[in-house]
N, C-alpha and C positions, 0 to 999 in steps of 0.2 A: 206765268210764262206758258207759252204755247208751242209746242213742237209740230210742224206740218210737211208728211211725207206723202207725195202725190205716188203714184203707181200709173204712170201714162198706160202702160201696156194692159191694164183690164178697168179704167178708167174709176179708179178707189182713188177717194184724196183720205189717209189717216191723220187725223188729229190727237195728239197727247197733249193735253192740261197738265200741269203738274204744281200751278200755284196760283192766285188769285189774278184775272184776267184784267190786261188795261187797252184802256180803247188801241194801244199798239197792237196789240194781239188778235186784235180783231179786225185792226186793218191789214195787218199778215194773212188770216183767214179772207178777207174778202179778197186782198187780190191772188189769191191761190183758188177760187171760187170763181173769180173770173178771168184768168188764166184755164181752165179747165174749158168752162162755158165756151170761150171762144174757138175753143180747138173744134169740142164735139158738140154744144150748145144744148150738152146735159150734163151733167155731173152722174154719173151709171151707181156709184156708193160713194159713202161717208160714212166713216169708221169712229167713231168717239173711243176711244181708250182711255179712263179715266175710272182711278180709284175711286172717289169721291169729287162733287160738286165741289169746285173750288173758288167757287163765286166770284167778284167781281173789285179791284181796289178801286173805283169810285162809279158814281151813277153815268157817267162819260161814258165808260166802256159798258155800264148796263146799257146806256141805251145805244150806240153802238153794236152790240148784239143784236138789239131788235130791229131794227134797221135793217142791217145784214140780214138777216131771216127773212125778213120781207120782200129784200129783192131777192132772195137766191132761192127761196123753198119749193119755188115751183118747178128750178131747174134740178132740182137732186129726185135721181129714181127711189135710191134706197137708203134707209139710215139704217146704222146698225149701232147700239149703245153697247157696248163691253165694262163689263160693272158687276161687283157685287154689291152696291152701294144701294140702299135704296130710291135714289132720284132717278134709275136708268131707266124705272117699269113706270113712274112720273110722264119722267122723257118720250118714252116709247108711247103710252095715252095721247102725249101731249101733241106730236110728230101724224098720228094716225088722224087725231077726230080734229083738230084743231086748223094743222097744215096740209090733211090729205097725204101725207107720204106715207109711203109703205116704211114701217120701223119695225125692230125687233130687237128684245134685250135677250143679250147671251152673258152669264156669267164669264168670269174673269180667265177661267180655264177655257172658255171658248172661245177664244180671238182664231184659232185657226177657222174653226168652224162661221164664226159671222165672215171674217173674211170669203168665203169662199160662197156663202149664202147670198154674199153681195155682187162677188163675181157672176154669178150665173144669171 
């Protein structure tokens, strides 16, 4: 399951995982990704909030993810991973050299602080 709270007024979409993703949740994510796009035709942040990698209930929604990433990485300014989990600093490598987007991981006590990191 996927929770997705947009913040129209400083253009942040927040994402909370909270159990193994299915390609639903990732169709919830893309048109929340492109709802955004269309308004400002960038997505300004992307906030990941997530305890731990909660991987994926079948290869549908894995690839589904990648897809999704493919068309939308180019339209996201900034990610922000919130995590003390080890895949966030994975994530944040992965987000920089791979997809070119500016990324940063902030532990779990700093969602105010990436939030605001993003805003700006």
């Amino acid at each position: 399951m996927i929770e997705i709270t947009p913040i129209p007024s400083s253009g942040v979409l927040v994402v909370r995982p909270s159990g193994p993703l299915s390609d639903n949740d990732i169709a919830g994510l893309s048109a929340a990704l492109a709802d955004a796009v269309a308004e400002t035709t960038e997505v300004k942040g992307l906030l990941i909030d997530a305890a731990a990698f909660p991987g994926y209930e079948d290869f549908a929604a894995f690839a589904a993810h990648i897809d999704m990433v493919r068309r939308y990485h180019s339209r996201i300014a900034k990610i922000a991973f919130v995590s003390d989990a080890a895949f966030a600093s994975a994530a944040e490598m992965f987000a920089k050299t791979v997809l070119g987007v500016e990324a940063r991981h902030f532990s779990a006590d700093d969602r105010d602080r990436a939030l605001a990191w993003l805003e700006d």
